[in-house]
Structures are given as structure tokens and as C-alpha cells.
C-alpha positions as CSV (number, residue, x, y, z in Angstrom):
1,X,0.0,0.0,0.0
2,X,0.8,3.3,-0.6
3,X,1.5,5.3,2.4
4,X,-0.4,8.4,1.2
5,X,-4.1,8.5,0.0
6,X,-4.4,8.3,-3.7
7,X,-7.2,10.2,-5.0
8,X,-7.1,8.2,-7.8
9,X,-8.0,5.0,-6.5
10,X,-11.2,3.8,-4.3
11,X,-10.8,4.8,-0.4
12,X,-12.0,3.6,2.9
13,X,-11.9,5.4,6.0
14,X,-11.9,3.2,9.0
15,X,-12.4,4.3,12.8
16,X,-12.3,2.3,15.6
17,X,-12.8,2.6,19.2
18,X,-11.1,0.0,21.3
19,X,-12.6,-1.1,24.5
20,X,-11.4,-4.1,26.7
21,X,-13.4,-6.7,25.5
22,X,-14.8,-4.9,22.3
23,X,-14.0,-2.8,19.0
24,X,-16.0,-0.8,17.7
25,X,-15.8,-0.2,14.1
26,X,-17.0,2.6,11.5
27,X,-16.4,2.4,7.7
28,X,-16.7,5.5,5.5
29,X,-16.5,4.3,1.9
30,X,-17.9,6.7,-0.8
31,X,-20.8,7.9,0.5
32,X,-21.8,4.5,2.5
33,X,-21.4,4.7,6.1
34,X,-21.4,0.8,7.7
35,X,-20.5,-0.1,11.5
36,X,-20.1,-3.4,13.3
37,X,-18.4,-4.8,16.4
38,X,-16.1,-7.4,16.8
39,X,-15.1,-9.1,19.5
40,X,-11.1,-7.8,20.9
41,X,-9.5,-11.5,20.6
42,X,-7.3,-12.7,17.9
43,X,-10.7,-14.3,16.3
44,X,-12.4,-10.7,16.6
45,X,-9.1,-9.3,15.1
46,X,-9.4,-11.9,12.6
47,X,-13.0,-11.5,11.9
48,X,-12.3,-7.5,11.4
49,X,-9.4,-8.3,8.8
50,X,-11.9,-11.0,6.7
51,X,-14.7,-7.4,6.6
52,X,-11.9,-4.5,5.4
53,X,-10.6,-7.3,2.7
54,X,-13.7,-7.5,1.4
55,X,-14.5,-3.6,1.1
56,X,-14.5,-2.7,-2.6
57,X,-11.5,-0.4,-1.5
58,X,-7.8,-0.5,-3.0
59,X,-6.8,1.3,0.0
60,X,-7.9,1.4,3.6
61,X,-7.0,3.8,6.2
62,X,-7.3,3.2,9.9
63,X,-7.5,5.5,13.0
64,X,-7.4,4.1,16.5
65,X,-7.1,5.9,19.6
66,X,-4.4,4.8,22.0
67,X,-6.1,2.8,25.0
68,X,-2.4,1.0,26.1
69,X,-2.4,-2.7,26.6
70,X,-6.5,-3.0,24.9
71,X,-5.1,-1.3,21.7
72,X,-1.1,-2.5,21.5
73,X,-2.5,-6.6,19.8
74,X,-5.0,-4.6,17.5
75,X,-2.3,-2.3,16.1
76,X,0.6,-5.0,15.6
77,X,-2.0,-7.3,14.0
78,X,-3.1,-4.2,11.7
79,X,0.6,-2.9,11.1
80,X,1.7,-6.7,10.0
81,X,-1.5,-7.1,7.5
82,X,-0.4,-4.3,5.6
83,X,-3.5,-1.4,6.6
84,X,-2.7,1.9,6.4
85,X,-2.5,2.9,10.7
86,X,-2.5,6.0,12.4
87,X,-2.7,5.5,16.6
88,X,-4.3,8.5,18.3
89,X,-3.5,9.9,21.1
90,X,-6.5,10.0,23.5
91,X,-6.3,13.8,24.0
92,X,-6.2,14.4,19.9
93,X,-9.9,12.5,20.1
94,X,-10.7,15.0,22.9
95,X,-10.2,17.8,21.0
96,X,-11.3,17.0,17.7
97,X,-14.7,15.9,19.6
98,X,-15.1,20.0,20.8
99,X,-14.2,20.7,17.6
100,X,-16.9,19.7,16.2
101,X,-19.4,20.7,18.8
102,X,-20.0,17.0,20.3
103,X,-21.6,16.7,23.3
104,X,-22.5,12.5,23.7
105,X,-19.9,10.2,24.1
106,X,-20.3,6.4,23.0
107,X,-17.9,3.9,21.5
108,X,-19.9,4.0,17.8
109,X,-19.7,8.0,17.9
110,X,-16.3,7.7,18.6
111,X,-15.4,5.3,16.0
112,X,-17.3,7.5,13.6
113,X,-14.9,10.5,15.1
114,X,-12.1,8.1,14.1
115,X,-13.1,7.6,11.0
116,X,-13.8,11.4,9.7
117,X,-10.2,12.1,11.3
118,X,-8.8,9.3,8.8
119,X,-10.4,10.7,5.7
120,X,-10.0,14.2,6.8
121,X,-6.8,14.8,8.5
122,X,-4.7,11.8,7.3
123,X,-3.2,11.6,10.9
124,X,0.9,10.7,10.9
125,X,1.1,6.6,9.9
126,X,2.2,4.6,13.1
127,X,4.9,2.2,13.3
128,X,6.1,-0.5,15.7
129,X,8.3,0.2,18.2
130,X,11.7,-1.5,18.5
131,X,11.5,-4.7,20.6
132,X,14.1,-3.3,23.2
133,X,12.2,-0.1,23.7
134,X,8.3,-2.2,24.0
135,X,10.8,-4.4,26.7
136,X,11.7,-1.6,28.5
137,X,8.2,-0.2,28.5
138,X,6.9,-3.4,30.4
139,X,10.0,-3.4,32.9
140,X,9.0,0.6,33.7
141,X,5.4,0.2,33.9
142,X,6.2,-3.0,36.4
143,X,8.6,-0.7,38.7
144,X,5.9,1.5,38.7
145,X,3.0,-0.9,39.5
146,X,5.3,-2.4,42.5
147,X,6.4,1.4,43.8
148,X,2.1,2.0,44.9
149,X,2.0,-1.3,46.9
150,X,5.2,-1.2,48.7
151,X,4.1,2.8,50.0
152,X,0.8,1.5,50.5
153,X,1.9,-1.6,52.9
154,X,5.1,0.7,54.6
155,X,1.8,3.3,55.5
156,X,-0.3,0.4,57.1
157,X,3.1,-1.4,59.1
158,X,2.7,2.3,59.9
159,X,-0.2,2.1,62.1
160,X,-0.9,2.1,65.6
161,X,-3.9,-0.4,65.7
162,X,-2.1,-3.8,64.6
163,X,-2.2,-7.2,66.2
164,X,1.4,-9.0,66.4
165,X,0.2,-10.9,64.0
166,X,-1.3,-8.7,60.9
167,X,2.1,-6.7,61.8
168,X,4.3,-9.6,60.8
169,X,2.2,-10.2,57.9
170,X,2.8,-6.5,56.5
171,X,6.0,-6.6,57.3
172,X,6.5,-9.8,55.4
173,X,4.7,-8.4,52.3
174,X,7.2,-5.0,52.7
175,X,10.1,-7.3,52.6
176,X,8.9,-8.9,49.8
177,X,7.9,-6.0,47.6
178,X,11.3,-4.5,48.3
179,X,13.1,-7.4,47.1
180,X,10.7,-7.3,44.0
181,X,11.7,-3.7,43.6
182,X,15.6,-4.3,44.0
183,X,15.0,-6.6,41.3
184,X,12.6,-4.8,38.9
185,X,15.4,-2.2,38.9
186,X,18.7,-4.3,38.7
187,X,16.8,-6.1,35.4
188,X,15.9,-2.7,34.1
189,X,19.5,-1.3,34.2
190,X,21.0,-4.7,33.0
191,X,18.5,-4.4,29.6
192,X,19.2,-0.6,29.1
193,X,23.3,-1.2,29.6
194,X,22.7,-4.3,27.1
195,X,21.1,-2.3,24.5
196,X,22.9,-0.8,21.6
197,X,20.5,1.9,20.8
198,X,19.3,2.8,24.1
199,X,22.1,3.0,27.0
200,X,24.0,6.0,25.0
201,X,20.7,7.7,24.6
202,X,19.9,7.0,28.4
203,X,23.9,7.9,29.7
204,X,23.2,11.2,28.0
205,X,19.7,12.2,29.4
206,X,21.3,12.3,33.0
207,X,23.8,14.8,32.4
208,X,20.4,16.9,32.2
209,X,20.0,18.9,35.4
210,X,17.8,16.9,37.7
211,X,16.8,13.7,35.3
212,X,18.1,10.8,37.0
213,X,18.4,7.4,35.8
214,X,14.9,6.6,36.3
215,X,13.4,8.9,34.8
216,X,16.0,9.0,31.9
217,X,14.4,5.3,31.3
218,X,11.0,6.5,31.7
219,X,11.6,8.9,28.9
220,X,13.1,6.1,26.8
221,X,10.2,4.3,27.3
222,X,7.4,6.6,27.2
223,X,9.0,8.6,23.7
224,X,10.3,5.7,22.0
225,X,11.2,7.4,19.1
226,X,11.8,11.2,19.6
227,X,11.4,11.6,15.6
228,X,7.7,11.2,15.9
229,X,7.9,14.6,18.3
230,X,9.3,17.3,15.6
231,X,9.2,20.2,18.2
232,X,9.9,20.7,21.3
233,X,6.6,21.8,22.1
234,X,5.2,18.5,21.0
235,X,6.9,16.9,23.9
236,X,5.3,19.9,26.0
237,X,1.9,18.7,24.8
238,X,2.7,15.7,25.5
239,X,3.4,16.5,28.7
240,X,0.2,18.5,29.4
241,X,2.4,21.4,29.7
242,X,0.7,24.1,27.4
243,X,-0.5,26.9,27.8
244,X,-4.3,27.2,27.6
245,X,-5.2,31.0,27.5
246,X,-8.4,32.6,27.7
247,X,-9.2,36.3,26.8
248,X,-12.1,37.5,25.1
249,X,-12.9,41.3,24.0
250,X,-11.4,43.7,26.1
251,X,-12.8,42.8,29.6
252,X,-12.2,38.9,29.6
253,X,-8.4,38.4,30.7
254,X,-8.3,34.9,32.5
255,X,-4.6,34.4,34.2
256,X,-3.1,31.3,31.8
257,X,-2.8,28.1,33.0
258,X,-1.6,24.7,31.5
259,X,-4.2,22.3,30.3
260,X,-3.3,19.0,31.9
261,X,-4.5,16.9,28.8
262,X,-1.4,15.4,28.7
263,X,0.7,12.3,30.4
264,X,0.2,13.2,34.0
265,X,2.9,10.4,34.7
266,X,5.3,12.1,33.2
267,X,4.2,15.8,34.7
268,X,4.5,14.3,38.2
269,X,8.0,12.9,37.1
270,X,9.3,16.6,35.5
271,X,7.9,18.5,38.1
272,X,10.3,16.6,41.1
273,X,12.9,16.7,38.2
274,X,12.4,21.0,37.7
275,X,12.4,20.9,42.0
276,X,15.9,19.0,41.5
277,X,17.7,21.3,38.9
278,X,16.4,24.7,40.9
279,X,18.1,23.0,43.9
280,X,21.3,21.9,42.7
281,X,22.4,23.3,39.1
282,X,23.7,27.7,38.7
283,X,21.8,27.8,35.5
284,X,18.4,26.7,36.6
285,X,18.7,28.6,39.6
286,X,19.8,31.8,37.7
287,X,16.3,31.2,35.5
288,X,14.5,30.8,37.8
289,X,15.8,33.8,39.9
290,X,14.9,35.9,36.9
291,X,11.6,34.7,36.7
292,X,11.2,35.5,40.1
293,X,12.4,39.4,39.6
294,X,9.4,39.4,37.2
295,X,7.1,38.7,40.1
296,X,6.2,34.9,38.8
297,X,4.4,32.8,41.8
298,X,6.4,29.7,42.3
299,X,4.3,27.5,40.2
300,X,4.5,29.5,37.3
301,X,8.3,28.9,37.7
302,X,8.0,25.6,38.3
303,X,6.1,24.8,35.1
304,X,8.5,26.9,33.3
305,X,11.5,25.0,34.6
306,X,9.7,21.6,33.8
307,X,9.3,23.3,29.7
308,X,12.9,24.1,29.9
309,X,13.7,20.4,30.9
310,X,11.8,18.4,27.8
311,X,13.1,21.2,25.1
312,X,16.3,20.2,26.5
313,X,15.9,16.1,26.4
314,X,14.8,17.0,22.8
315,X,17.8,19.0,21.8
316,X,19.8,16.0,23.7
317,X,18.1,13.2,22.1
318,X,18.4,14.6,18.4
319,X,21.7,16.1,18.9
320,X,23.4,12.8,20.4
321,X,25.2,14.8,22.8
322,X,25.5,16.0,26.6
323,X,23.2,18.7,28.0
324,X,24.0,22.1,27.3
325,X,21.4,23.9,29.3
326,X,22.9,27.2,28.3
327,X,21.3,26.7,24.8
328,X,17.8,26.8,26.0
329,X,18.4,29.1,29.4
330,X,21.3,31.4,28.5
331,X,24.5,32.0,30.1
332,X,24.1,32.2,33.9
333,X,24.6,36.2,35.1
């Protein structure tokens, strides 16, 4: 297939909203509009692949919004049968829904969304990631998952109302998580040291100011592939991190604030990161000193310290070399 739309040939527009257990799919074709569900097993993917094929299309387009773990089987299976694939991320389908005034919210409506955003917009084409990067992702999101429980069971062994016994208990469970910890994070080094493309990438996001080696990997993990992020500011609204202003006519001037429709994972991550580099690096400090001449409230500077940091991992990540903060903050002084 082609990996534009040729407006020469017969096209079908595809949506489809992925659920846990279900897809729900819309077809634009000519003027016909069709929808059907399948189930979200290999047979339902299957049984999806058997309808497109026999569409009286020479090329099919597909949107599907990103829903993690329900959505990952669907795309691969898509990608290798040759369809046309754009993944979406869930804030795009947001946006394009107020866009066009929508109020309800169901899985077929949604698909239908999908679909118009295929034939309309011809959303960037997704590929697969690298297998070391999707093995990383599973060894982050499993240091993460463990991190809750173990804080969870340390603020119980915490409290004053426990029998001798339910006290051992959590205690045995803190041990254990701990050592599951120790071990989620030993494997996680070992596979980014062991990686070709990954451990000069990771080496070099912790010369940034206040990225450490966790969340160096967490940003290997989460970007993948910084290429699909031209900008800067695509990683900033990514991150949630824009700026959503609201002024209207002369007497509407609402103070600016960031619109949070972003990866909150990764905010909460930045924001101890931009905490970090005000603490310990001249250059951030200077910044933010300046900002704070300019009568900014400490958020403000916080948030703006947090930009700073992912315009620098992009300028790291594409340039292949060590932080140079000065680039993006100016010399200190």
C-alpha cells in the first residue's frame, strides 16, 4: 500500500474505538457509512481483517485511539497485514470531539470521530516500536505498578492499631515487595546497559539537570522514538504542559494556566525533576531567579523550569550529545 491517500484509487476510512473486550468499528466508503463490532481477541481481530478485505477499497485507512495494553495486539496485527495505521492519542480525540461541537460520548460516535479524522486529517502513519524499547516499557510500567503497593503496605506497618500478627504479615509483604523492587530495577538497568540503541541515549539524558536514571528510562520508554515529536513543544503537549489562555474582548483576561490533557505520569516525574535542577544546578537557579524578579508565583516557575527540561531532552536526544542547558536558558549572570 501506498503510504499516502491516492485520490485516484477507491478509499476507505476506518475508525475504531477499542474497548477491553470490544472494537467498535465505522467504515466511510464513498458515500456508505457501515458499523459493526467485533469481538477484541485474535478471532475478533481476525474477523475484522476478513470485513476490510472485502470492502471494494484499493486502499484502507485506519485510526485508533491509544487505550495502552486494549489497543497495542489490534495495532501489531493491523501494522503486519499491511493497513494503512495512524494511533491517536487519546487527548487528539478530545479535542477533535469540541471541535466539532460533540456533546455525547459512545464507542460507535467515537469510531465515527475516528473515521472522519482518517479521511480528513490523514493523521501521521504509526509504526512499531523497537523490541528493546516495548521491553523496557513493560520493565517501567512493572517498577511503577510495585512502587504504589510497597508505599501502601510501609503506611499500614505504619499504624498504631495492629495485632502481632497482621504486623508480621505486612512486614512480610514489605520485605517482599522491596526485594521485588531491588530486582525490577537491577533487570531494568541490565536491559538498558545491554542495548545498543538505548544505553548511549539513556547515559546522555542524565547529564540533564535533575533527570536521574529513572526517569531518563521512563523517557526512553514513554517517547520511543523522539522523531515522531518534531518540536519541542510537541513533547510539552505531551506532557500536558501548554499553555491554555483565555481572553475575550477587552474585559475577559483569565490568568493562563496549563491544560493538563497530557501524560500526568510524566508531569508528576518533571515536576520533582524542575524541584531537583532549581536546587542543585547555577543555570536553573539563575532562571529561575529571573523569573522570580518578574514577580512569577512559584508555580509559574515551576512549570516553566519543567518546559525548559523536555526542550532540552529534545535538543539531547536529536543532537546525540551532553546537555548544554545554556542553549535553551542562556548564560548564567
Amino acid at each position: 500500500m501506498s503510504p499516502l491517500m491516492d485520490t485516484n484509487v477507491v478509499c476507505a476510512s476506518v475508525g475504531i474505538d477499542v474497548a477491553k473486550a470490544t472494537l467498535d468499528v465505522v467504515v466511510h466508503l464513498a458515500e456508505q457509512r457501515s458499523h459493526r463490532v467485533f469481538a477484541n481477541t485474535a478471532a475478533g481481530c481476525a474477523a475484522l481483517h476478513c470485513w476490510l478485505a472485502a470492502l471494494p477499497a484499493q486502499q484502507v485507512r485506519i485510526c485508533l485511539e491509544a487505550t495502552g495494553s486494549y489497543s497495542d495486539a489490534l495495532a501489531d496485527y493491523l501494522y503486519t497485514h499491511g493497513y494503512l495505521l495512524s494511533v491517536l492519542n487519546p487527548a487528539v480525540l478530545v479535542a477533535y470531539r469540541k471541535s466539532e461541537q460533540g456533546h455525547s460520548k459512545t464507542d460507535k460516535l467515537d469510531a465515527e470521530l475516528l473515521a472522519r479524522s482518517a479521511q480528513e486529517k490523514q493523521p501521521r502513519l504509526w509504526h512499531p516500536l523497537p523490541a528493546d524499547v516495548l521491553a523496557l516499557r513493560h520493565l517501567v510500567r512493572y517498577r511503577a505498578d510495585v512502587l504504589p503497593m510497597l508505599g501502601q503496605e510501609r503506611t499500614r506497618l505504619a499504624a498504631n492499631r495492629l495485632t502481632d500478627w497482621s504486623r508480621a504479615q505486612i512486614q512480610q509483604h514489605v520485605t517482599h515487595l522491596h526485594q521485588l523492587l531491588l530486582a525490577a530495577e537491577r533487570q531494568l538497568k541490565a536491559h538498558l546497559k545491554a542495548s545498543e540503541q538505548l544505553a548511549p541515549l539513556w547515559l546522555r539524558l542524565q547529564t540533564i539537570p535533575g533527570i536521574g536514571w529513572v526517569t531518563a528510562a521512563f523517557l526512553l520508554a514513554l517517547l520511543g522514538d523522539v522523531a515522531r515529536f518534531p518540536r519541542g513543544g510537541a513533547l510539552v503537549s505531551l506532557a500536558g504542559l501548554a499553555l491554555k489562555q483565555h481572553d475575550s474582548g477587552s474585559s475577559v483576561h483569565r490568568r493562563a494556566c496549563i491544560d493538563r490533557q497530557g501524560h500526568g505520569e510524566l508531569r508528576q516525574l518533571l515536576y520533582w525533576c524542575a524541584i531537583t535542577a532549581m536546587r542543585t544546578d547555577p543555570q536553573f537557579q539563575a532562571f529561575a531567579q529571573r523569573l522570580r524578579e518578574r514577580g512569577k508565583p512559584t508555580k509559574v516557575i515551576i512549570v516553566a523550569v519543567m518546559r525548559k527540561l523536555l526542550h532540552i531532552v529534545s535538543g539531547v536526544w536529536k543532537s546525540q550529545s551532553d546537555s548544554d542547558p545554556s542553549k535553551v536558558l542562556g548564560p548564567v549572570g
